[in-house]
C-alpha atoms as one frame of an Amber mdcrd trajectory, in Angstrom:
protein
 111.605  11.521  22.969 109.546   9.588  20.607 105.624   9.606  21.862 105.831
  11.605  24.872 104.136  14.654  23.739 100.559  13.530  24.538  97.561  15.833
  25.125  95.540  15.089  28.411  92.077  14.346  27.073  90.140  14.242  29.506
  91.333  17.999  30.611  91.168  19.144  27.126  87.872  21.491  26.399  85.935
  20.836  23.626  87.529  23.368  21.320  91.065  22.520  22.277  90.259  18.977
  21.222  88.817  19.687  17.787  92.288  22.099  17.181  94.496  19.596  18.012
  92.524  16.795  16.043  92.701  19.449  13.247  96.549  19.712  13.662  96.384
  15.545  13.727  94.680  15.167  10.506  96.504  18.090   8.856  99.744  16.501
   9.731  98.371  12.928   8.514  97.146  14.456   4.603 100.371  16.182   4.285
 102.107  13.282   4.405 100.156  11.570   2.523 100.246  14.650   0.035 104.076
  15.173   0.019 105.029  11.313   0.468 102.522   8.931  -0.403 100.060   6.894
   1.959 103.260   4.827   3.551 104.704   7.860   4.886 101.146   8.687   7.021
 102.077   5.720   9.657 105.046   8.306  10.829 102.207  10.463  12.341 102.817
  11.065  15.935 102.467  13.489  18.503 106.090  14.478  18.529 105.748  15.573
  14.966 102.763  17.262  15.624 104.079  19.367  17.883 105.943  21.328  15.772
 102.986  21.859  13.685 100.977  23.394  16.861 104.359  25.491  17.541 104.062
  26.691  14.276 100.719  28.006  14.469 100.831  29.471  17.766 103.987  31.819
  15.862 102.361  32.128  12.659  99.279  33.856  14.296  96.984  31.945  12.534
  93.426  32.264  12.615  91.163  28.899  12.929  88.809  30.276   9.875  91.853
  29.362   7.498  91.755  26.189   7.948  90.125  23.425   5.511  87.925  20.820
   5.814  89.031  17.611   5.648  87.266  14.630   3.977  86.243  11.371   5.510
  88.993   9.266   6.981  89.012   5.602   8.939  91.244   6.737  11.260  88.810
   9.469  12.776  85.645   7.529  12.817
């Protein structure tokens, strides 16, 4: 099922579409973090899925979240 986890964009409000970019580019640095720069082109939206899932049962609040700094893929 590789890739077919996609978010419909143009249905997406705006907040929706900054928390899942968040969850993107979360996913992305910890790679990079845990792995090295290599391991970032394994970023997908079936692994970032499970980071979503995770929230939604962690009960997170979007205050703990960090900023991330600039990056080429986000423009």
């Amino acid at each position: 099922m590789f890739g077919i986890v996609r978010p419909c964009t143009h249905r997406l409000s705006e907040g929706l579409r900054a928390e899942w970019m968040a969850h993107l580019c979360g996913l992305c640095l910890a790679l990079r973090a845990d792995h090295g720069q290599f391991a970032r082109i394994v970023t997908n939206y079936d692994g970032l899925i499970v980071s979503v899932l995770t929230e939604a049962q962690a009960g997170r609040t979007p205050d703990g979240r960090r900023t991330a700094g600039p990056c080429p893929l986000r423009a």
